[in-house]
C-alpha positions in Angstrom: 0.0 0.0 0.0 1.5 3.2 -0.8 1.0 5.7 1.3 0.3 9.1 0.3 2.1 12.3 0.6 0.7 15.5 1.7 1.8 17.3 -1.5 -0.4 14.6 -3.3 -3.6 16.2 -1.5 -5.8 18.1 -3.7 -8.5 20.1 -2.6 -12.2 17.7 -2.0 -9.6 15.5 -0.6 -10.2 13.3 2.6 -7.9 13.6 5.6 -7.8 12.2 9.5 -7.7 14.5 11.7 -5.8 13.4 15.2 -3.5 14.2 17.8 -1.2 12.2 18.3 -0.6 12.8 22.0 -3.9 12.1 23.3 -6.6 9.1 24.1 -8.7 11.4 24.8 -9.6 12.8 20.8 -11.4 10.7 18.5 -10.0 10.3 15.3 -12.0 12.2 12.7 -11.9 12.8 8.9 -12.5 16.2 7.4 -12.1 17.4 3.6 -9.7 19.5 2.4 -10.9 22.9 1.8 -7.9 25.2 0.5 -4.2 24.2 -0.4 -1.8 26.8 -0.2 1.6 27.5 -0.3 2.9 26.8 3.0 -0.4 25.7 4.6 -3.6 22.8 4.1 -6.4 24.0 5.4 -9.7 21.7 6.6 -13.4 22.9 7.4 -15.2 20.9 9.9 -16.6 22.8 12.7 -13.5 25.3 12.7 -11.2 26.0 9.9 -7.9 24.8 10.9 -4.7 25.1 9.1 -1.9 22.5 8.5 1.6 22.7 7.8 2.0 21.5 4.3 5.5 19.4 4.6 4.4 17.7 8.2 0.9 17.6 8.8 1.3 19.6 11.7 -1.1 22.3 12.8 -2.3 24.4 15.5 -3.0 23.2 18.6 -1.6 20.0 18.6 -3.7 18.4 15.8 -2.1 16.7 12.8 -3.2 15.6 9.9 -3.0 12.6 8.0 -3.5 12.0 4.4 -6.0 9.3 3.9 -9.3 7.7 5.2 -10.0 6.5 8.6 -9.7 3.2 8.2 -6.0 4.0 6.0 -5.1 5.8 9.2 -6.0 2.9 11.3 -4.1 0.7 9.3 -1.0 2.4 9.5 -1.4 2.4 13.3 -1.8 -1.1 13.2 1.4 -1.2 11.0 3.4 1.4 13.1 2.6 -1.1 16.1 3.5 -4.3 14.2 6.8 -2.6 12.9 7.6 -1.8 16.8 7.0 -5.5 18.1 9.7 -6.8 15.3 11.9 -4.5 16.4 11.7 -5.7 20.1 11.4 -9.1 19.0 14.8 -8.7 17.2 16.5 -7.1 19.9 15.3 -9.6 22.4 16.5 -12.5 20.3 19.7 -10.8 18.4 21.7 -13.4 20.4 19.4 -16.5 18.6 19.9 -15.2 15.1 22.6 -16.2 12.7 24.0 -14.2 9.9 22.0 -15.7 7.4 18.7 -15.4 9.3 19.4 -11.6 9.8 19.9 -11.6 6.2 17.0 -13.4 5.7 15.0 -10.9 7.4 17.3 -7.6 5.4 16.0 -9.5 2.1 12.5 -9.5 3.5 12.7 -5.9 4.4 13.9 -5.0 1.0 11.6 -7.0 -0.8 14.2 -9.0 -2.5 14.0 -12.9 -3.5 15.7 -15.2 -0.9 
């Protein structure tokens, strides 16, 4: 799935709006409203303004550029990617050079 970019949004466009900090905010999509040069701007109950290279924007919301359920996905992913990582450094001692080569191959989406 590939993912996209935030310079890829067009107004119309469907965005999650989050923050990233908190349990307490619901994840909601809003449409893009305006693109400008430096800023993406959304129109749900107030019109907020995003930074156009990181999704930031005020008051600790962020934006990201996709449906709901893409956004959940990549949380799903994001979470998934972190327990490898543990699982890796938990067990580097177990793995051989050609498993961890194995797994580099996998990562790059190579053949084995």
């Amino acid at each position: 799935m590939k993912i996209k970019k935030f310079n890829d949004l067009k107004v119309g466009d469907t965005v999650v709006v989050y923050e990233p900090y908190s349990k307490r905010f619901t994840p909601q999509e809003e449409k893009v409203t305006k693109i400008g040069r430096q800023y993406i701007f959304t129109d749900d109950r107030f019109t907020r303004k995003y930074n156009k290279e990181t999704g930031y924007g005020e008051y600790g919301y962020c934006i990201y550029p996709g449906t709901l359920e893409e956004y959940n996905e990549h949380l799903e992913v994001q979470k998934l990617a972190y327990d490898v990582s543990k699982l890796i450094e938990q067990n580097y001692g177990n793995l051989n050079r050609i498993k961890l080569e194995q797994i580099i191959s996998i990562i790059n989406d190579e053949e084995i």
